[in-house]
C-alpha positions in Angstrom: 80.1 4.0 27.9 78.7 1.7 30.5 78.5 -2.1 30.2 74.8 -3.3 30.1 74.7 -7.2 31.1 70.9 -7.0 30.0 71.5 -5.8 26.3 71.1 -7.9 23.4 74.0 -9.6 22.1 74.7 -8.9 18.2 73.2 -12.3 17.3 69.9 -12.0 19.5 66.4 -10.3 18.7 65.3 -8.5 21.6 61.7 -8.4 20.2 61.7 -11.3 18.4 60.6 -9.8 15.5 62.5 -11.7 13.1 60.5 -14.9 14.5 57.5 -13.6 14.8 58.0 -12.1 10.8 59.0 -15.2 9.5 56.3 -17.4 11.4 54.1 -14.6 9.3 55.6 -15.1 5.6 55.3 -19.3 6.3 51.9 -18.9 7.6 50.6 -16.5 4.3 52.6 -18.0 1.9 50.0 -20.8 1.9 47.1 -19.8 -0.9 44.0 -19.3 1.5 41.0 -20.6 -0.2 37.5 -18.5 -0.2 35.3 -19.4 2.2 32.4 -18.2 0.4 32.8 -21.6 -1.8 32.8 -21.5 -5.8 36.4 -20.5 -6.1 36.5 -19.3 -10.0 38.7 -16.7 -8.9 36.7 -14.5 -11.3 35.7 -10.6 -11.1 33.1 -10.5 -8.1 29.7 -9.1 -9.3 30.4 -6.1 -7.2 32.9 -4.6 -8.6 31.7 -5.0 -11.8 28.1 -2.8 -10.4 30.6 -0.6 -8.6 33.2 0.0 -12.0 29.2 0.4 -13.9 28.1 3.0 -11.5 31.6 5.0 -11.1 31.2 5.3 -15.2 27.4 6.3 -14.8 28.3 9.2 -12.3 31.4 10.3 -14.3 29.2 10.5 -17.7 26.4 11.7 -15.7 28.7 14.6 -14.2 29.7 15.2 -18.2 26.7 15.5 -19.3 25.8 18.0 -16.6 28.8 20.2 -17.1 28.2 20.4 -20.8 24.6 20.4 -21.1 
């Protein structure tokens, strides 16, 4: 096997990944706020009318099967 001057050594990162991974993790570790203000952290009012709506169509679909 040939000797490549140019390959990475067993202690380097040729893509920097490892970098570029951590600078990720330290940068979303942070808790983001919302920028929509309030901040309850509650349920969001649309997925309550979406969970409403998926139980309407299922019942809906129930009553059509068996009616």
């Amino acid at each position: 096997m040939a000797h490549n001057p140019q390959a990475p050594g067993p202690d380097q990162d040729p893509a920097g990944s490892t970098q570029m991974f951590q600078a990720f993790v330290n940068d979303t570790s942070a808790p983001q706020r919302s920028e929509r203000g309030g901040g309850s952290g509650g349920v969001r009012p649309g997925v309550i009318l979406g969970a409403v709506l998926a139980v309407a169509v299922v019942i809906g679909l129930v009553w059509l099967a068996l009616g």
